[in-house]
TORPA-393045 format. One line per field, with one value per atom (N, C-alpha, C, O, CB): atom name; x, y, z. Coordinates in nm, 3 decimals. Glycine has a CB too. Layout:
BEGIN
atom <- (CA;...)
X <- (X;...)
Y <- (Y;...)
Z <- (Z;...)
//
This chain:
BEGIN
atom <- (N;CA;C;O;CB;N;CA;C;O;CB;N;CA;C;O;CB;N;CA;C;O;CB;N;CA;C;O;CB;N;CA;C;O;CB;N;CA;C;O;CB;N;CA;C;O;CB;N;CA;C;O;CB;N;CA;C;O;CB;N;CA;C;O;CB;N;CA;C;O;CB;N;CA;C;O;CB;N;CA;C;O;CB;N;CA;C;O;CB;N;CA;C;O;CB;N;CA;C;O;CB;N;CA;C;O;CB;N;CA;C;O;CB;N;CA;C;O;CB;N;CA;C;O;CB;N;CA;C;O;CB;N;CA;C;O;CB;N;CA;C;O;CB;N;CA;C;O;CB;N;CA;C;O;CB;N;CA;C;O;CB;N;CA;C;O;CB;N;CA;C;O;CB;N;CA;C;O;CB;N;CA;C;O;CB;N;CA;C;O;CB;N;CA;C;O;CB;N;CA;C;O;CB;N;CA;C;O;CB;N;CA;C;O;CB;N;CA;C;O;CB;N;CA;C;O;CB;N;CA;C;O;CB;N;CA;C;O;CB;N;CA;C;O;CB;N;CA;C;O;CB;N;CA;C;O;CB;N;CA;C;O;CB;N;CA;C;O;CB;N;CA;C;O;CB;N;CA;C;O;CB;N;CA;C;O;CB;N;CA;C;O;CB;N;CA;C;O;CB;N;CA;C;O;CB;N;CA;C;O;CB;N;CA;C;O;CB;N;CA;C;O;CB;N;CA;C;O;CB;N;CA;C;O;CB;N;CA;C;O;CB;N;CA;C;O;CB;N;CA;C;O;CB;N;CA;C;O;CB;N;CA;C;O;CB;N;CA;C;O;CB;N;CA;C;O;CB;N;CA;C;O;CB;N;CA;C;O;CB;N;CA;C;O;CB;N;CA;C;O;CB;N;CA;C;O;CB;N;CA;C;O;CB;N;CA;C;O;CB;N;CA;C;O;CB;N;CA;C;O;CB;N;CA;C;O;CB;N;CA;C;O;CB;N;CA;C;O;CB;N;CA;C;O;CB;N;CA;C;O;CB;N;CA;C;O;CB;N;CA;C;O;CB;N;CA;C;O;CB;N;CA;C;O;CB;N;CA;C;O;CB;N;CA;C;O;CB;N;CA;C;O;CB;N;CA;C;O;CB;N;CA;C;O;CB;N;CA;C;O;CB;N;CA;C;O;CB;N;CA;C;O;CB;N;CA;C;O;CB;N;CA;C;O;CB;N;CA;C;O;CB;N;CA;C;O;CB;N;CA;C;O;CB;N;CA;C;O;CB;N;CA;C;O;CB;N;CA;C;O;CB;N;CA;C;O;CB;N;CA;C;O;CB;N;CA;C;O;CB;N;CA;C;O;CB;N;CA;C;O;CB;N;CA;C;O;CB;N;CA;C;O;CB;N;CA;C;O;CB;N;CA;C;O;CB;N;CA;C;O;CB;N;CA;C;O;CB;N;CA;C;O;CB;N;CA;C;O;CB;N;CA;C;O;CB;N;CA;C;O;CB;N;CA;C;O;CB;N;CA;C;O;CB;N;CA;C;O;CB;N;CA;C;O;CB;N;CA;C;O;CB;N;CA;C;O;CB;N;CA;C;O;CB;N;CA;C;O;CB;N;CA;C;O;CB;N;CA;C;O;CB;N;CA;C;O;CB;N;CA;C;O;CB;N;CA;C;O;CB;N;CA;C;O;CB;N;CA;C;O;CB;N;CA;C;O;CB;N;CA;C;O;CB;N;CA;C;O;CB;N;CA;C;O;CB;N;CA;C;O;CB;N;CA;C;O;CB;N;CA;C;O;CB;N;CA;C;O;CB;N;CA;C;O;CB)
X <- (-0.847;-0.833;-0.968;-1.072;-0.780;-0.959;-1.095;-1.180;-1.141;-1.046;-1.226;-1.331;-1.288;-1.272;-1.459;-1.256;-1.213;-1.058;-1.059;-1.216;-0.954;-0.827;-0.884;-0.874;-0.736;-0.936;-0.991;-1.029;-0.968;-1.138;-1.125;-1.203;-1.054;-0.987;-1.391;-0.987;-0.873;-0.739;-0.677;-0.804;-0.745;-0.683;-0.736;-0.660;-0.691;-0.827;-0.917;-0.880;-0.855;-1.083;-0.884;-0.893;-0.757;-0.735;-0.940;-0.674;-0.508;-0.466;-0.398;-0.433;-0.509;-0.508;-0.592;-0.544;-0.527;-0.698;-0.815;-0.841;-0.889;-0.924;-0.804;-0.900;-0.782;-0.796;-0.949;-0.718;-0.607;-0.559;-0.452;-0.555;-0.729;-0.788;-0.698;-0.757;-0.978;-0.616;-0.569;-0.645;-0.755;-0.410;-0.571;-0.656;-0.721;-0.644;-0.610;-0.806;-0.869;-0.932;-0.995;-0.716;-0.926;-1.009;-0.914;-0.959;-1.211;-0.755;-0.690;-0.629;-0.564;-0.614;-0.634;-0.569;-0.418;-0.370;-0.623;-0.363;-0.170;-0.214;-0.176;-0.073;-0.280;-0.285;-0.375;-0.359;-0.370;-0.425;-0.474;-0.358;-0.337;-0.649;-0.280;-0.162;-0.047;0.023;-0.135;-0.065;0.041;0.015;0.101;0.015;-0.129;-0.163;-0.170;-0.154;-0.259;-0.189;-0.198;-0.105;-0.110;-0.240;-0.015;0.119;0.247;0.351;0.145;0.268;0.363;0.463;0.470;0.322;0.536;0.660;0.676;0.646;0.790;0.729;0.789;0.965;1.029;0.755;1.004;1.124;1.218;1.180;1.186;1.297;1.319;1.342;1.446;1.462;1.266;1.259;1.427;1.517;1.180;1.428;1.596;1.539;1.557;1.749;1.471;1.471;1.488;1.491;1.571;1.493;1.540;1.382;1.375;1.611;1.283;1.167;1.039;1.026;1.116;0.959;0.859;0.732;0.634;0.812;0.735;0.669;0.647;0.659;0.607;0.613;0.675;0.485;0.375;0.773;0.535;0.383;0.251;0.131;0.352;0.313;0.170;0.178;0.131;-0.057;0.234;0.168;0.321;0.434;0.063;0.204;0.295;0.365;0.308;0.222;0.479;0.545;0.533;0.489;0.470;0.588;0.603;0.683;0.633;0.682;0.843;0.888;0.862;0.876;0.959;0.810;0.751;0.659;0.653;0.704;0.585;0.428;0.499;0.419;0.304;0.599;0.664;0.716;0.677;0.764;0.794;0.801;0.708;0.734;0.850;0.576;0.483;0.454;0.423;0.441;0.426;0.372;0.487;0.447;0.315;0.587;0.729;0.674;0.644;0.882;0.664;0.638;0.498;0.503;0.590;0.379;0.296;0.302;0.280;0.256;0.333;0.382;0.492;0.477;0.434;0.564;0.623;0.572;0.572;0.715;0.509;0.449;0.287;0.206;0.471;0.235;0.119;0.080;0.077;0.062;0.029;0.041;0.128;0.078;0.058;0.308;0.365;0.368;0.443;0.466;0.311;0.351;0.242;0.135;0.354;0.284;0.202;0.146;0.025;0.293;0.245;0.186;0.078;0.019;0.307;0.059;-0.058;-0.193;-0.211;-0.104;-0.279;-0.377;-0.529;-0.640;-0.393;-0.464;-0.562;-0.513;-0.598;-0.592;-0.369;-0.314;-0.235;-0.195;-0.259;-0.217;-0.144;-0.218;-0.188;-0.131;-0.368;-0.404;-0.364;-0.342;-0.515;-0.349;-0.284;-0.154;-0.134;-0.289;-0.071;0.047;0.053;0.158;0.102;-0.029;0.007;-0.017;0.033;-0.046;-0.098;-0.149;-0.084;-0.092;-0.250;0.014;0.093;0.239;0.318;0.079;0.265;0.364;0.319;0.374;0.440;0.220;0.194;0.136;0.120;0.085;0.116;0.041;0.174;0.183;-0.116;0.247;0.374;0.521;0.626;0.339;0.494;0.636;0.681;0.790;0.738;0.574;0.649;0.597;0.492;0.660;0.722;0.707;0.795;0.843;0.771;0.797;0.919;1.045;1.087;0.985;1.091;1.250;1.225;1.286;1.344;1.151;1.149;1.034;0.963;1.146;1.049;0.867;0.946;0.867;0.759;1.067;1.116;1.053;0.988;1.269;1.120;1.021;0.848;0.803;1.000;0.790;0.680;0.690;0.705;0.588;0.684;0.691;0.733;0.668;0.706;0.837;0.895;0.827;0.850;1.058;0.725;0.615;0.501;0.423;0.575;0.466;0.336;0.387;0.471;0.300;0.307;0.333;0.188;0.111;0.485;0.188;0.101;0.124;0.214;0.066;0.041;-0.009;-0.111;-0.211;-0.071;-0.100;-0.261;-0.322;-0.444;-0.238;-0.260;-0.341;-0.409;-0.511;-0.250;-0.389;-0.449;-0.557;-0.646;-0.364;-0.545;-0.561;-0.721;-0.745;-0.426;-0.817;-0.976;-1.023;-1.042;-1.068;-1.043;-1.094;-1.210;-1.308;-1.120;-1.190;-1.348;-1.400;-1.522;-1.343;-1.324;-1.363;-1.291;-1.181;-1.393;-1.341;-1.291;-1.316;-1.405;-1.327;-1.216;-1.241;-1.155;-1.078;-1.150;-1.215;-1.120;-0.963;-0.893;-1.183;-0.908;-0.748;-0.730;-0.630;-0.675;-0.804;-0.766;-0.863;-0.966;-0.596;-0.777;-0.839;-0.813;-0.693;-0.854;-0.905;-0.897;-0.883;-0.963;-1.055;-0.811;-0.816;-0.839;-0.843;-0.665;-0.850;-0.854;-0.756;-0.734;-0.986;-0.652;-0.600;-0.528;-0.453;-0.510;-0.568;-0.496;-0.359;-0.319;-0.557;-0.299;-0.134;-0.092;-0.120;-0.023;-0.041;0.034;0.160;0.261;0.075;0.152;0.194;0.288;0.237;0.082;0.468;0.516;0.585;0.639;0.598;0.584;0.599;0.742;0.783;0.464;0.801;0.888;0.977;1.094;0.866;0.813;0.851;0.824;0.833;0.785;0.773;0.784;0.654;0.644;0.886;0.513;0.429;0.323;0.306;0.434;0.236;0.195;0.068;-0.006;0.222;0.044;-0.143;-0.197;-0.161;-0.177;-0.285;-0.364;-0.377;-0.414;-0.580;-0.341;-0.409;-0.505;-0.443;-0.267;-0.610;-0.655;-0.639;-0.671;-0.842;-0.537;-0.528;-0.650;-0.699;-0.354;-0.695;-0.767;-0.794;-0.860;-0.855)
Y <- (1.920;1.867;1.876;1.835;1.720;1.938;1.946;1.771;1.654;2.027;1.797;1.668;1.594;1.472;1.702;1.693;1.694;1.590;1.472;1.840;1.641;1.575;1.424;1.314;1.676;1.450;1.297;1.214;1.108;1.306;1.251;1.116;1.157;1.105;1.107;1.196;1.158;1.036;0.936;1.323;1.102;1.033;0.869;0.776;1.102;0.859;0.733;0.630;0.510;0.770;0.728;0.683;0.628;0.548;0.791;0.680;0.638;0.531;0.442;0.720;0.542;0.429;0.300;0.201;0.470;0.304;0.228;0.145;0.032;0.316;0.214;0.186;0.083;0.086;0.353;0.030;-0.049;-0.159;-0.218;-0.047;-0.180;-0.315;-0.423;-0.434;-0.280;-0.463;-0.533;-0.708;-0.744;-0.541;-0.779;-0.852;-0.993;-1.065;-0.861;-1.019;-1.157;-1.070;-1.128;-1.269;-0.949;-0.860;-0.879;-0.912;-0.935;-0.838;-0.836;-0.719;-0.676;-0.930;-0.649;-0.518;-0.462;-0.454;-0.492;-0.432;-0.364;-0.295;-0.356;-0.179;-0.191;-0.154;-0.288;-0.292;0.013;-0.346;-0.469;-0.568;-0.596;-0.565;-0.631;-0.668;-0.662;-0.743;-0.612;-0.515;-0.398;-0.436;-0.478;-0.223;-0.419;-0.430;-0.546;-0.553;-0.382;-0.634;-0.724;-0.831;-0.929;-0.733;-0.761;-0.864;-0.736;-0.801;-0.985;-0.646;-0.564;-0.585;-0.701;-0.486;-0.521;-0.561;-0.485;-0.366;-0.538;-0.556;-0.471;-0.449;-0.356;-0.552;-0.520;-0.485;-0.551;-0.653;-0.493;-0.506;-0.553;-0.711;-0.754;-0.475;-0.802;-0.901;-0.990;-0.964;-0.873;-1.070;-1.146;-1.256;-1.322;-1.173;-1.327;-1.435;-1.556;-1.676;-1.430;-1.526;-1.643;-1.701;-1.824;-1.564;-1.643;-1.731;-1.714;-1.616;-1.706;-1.814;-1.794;-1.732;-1.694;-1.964;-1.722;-1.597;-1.526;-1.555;-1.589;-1.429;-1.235;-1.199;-1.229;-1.049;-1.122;-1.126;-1.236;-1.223;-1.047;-1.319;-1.434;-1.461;-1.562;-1.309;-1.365;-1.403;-1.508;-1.489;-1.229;-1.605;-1.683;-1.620;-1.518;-1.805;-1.665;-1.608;-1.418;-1.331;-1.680;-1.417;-1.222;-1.206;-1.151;-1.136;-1.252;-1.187;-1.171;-1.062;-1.201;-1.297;-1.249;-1.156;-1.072;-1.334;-1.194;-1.080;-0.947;-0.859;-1.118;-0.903;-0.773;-0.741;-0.637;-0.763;-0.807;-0.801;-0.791;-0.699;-0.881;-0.848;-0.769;-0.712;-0.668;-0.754;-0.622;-0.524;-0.434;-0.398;-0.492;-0.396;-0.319;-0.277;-0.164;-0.431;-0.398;-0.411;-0.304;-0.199;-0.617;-0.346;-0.272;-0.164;-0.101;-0.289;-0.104;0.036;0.102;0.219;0.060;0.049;0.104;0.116;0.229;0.063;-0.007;-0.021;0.013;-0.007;-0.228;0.065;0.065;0.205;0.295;-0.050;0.255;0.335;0.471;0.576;0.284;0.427;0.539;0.568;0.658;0.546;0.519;0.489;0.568;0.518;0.324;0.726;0.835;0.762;0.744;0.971;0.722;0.675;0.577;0.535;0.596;0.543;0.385;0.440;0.559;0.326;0.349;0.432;0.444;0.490;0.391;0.378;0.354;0.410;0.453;0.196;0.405;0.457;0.585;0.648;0.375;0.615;0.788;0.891;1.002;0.827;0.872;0.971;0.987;1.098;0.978;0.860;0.827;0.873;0.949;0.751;0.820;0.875;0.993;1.034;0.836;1.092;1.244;1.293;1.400;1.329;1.222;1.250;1.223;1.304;1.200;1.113;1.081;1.163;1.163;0.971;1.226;1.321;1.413;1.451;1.348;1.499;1.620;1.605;1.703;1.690;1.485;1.520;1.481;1.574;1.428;1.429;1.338;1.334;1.310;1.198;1.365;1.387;1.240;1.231;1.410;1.134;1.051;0.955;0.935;0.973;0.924;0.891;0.749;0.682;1.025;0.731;0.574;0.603;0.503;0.585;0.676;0.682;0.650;0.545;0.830;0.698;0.675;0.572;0.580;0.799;0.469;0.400;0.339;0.330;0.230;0.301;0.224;0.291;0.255;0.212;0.434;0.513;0.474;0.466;0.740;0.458;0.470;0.350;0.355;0.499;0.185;0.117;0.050;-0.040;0.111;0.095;0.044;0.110;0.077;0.080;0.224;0.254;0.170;0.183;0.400;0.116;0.038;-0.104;-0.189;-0.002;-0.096;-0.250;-0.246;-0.157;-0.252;-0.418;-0.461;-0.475;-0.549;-0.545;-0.401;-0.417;-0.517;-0.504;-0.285;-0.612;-0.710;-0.611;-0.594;-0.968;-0.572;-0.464;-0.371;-0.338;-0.380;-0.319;-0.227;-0.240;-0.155;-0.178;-0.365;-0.361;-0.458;-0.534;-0.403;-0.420;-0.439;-0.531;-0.507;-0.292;-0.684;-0.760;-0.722;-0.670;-0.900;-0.759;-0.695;-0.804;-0.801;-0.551;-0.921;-1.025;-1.091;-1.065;-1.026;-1.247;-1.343;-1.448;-1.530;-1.389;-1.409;-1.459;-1.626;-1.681;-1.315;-1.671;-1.779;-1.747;-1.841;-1.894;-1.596;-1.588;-1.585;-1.641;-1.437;-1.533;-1.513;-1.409;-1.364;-1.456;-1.376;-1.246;-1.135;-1.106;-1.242;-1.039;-0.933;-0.792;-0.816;-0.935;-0.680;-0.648;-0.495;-0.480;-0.691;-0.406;-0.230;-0.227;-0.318;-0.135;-0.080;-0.045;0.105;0.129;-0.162;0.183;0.308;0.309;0.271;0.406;0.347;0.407;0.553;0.635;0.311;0.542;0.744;0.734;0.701;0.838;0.776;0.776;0.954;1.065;0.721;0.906;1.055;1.024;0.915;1.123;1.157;1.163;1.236;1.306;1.257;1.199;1.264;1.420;1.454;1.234;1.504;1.666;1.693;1.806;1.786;1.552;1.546;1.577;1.585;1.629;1.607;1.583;1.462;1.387;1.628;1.426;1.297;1.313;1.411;1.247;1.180;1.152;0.989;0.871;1.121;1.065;0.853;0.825;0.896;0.815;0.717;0.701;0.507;0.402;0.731;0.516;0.352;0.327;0.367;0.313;0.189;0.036;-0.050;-0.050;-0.104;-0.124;-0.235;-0.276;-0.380;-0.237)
Z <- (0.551;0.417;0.348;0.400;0.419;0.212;0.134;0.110;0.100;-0.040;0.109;0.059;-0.030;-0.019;0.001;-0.175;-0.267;-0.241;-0.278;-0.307;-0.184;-0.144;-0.086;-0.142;-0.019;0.022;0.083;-0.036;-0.053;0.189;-0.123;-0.195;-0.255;-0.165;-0.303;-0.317;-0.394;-0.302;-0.337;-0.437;-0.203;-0.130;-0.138;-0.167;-0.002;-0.118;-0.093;-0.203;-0.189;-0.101;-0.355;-0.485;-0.525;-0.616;-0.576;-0.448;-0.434;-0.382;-0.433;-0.361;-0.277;-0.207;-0.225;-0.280;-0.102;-0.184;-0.182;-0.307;-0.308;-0.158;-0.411;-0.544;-0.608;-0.731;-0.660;-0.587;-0.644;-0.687;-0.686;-0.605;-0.752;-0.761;-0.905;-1.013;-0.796;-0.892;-1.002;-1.054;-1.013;-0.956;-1.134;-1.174;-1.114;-1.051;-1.271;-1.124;-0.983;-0.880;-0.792;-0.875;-0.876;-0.785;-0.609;-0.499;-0.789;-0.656;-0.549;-0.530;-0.625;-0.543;-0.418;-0.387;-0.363;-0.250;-0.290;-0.460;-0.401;-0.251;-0.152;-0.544;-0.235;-0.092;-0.004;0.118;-0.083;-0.039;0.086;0.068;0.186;0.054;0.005;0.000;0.112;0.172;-0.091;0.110;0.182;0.307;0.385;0.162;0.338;0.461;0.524;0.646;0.474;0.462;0.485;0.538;0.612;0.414;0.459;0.470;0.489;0.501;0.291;0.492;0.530;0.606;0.646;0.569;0.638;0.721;0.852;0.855;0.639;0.975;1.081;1.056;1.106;1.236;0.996;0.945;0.814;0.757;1.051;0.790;0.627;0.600;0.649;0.564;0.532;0.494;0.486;0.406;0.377;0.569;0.509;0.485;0.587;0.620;0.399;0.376;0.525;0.503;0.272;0.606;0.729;0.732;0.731;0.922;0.733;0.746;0.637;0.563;0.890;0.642;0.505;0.583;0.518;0.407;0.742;0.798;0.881;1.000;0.797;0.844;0.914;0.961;0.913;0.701;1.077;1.101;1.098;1.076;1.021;1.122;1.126;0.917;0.864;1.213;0.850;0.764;0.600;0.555;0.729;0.584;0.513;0.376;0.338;0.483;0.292;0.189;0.202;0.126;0.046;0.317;0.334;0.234;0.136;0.487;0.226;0.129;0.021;-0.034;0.118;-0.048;-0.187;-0.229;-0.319;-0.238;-0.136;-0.112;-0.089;-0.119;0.059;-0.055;-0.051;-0.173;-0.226;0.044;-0.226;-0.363;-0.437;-0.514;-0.404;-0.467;-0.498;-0.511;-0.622;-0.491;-0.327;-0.333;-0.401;-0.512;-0.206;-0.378;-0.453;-0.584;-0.622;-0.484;-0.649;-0.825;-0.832;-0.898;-0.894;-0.758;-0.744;-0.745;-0.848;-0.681;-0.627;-0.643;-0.753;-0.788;-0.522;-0.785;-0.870;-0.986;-1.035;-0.876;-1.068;-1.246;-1.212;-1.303;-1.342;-1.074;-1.088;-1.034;-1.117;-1.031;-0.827;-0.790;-0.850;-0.890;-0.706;-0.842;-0.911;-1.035;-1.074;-0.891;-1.097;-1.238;-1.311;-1.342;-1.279;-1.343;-1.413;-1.533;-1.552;-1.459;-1.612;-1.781;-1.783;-1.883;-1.880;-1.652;-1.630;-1.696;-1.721;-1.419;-1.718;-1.757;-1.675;-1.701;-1.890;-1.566;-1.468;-1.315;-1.238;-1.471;-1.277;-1.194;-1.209;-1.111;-1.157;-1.312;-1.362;-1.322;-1.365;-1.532;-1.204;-1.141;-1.011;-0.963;-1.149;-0.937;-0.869;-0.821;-0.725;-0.901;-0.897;-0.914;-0.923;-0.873;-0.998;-0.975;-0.946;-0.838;-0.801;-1.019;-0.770;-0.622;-0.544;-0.451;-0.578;-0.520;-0.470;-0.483;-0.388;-0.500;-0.599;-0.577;-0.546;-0.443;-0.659;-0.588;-0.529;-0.357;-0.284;-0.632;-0.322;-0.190;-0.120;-0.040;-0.141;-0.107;-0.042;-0.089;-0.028;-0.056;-0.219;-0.259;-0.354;-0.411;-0.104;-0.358;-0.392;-0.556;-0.618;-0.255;-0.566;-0.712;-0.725;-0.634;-0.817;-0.835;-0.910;-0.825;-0.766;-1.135;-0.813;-0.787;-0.652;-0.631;-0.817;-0.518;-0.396;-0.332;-0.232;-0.347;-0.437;-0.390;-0.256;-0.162;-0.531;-0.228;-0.143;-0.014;0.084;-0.156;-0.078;0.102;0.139;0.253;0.082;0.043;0.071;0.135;0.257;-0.023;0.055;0.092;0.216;0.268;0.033;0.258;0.404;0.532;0.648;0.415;0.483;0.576;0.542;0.636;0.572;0.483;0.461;0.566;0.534;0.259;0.701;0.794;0.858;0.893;0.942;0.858;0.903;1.024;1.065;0.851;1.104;1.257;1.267;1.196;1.318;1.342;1.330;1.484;1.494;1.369;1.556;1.669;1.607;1.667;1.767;1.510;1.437;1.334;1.321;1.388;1.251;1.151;1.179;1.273;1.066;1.058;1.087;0.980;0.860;1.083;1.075;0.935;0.872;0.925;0.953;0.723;0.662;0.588;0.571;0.548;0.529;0.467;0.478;0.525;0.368;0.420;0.405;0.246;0.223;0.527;0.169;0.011;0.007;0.087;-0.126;-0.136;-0.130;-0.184;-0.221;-0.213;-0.188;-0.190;-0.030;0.016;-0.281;0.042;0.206;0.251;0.201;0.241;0.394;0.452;0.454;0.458;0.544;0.453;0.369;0.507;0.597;0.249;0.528;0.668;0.576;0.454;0.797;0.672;0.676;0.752;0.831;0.738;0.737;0.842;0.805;0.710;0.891;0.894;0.881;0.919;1.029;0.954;0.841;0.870;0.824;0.737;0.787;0.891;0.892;0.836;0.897;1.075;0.664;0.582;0.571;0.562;0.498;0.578;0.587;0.478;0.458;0.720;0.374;0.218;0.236;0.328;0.118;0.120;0.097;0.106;0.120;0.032;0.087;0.175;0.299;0.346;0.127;0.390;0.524;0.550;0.673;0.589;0.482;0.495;0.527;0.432;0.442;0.670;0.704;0.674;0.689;0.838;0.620;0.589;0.675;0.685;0.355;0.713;0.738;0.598;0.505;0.830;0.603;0.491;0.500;0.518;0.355;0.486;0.501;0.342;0.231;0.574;0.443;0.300;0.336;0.448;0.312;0.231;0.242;0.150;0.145;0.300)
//
């Protein structure tokens, strides 16, 4: 992969800083799922209000990451279809690959919203193409 792709990659992911200085991909990671949310408990993975926090992240990805017309994420979003295939109509795919492993996943801070982790996941796109990609 060119250099070029990586820092883009990075910029996709990584950079997804919304407002209060909180991350849709550290979100993801943070609180992600091992399997689809039923409401039976307020927490999944060690971590409290998963489902909502999934919903979140959802909204996220959809009005933000996928979302070409954004004016801050519409680079994003092209990167994300052209590298993976994915866009508004399939954020579900993306999403239901974004899970938090706490075996995996690398604390990096601790703010007064919470704790803040890294973690690579192997992200497979829509034309069946896979990327690491690190959330945090």
């Amino acid at each position: 992969m060119s250099n070029d792709s990586e820092e883009a990659k990075q910029l996709a992911i990584n950079s997804l800083v919304q407002a209060g200085g909180t991350s849709a991909a550290g979100i993801a990671a943070g609180v992600g799922k091992n399997k689809p949310n039923t409401g039976e408990s307020a927490v999944k993975n060690g971590v409290k209000n998963a489902s909502e926090t999934q919903t979140s992240v959802d909204s996220k990805l959809t009005n933000y990451l996928l979302a070409k017309d954004h004016p801050v994420g519409g680079s994003k979003a092209e990167w994300c279809d052209k590298a993976l295939g994915f866009n508004q109509g399939n954020s579900s795919d993306v999403a239901k690959q974004i899970v938090f492993e706490p075996s995996k996943a690398v604390k990096t801070a601790e703010t007064q919203l919470g704790v803040k982790y890294d973690q690579v996941i192997s992200i497979t796109g829509a034309n069946g193409r896979t990327i690491d990609v690190k959330f945090g």
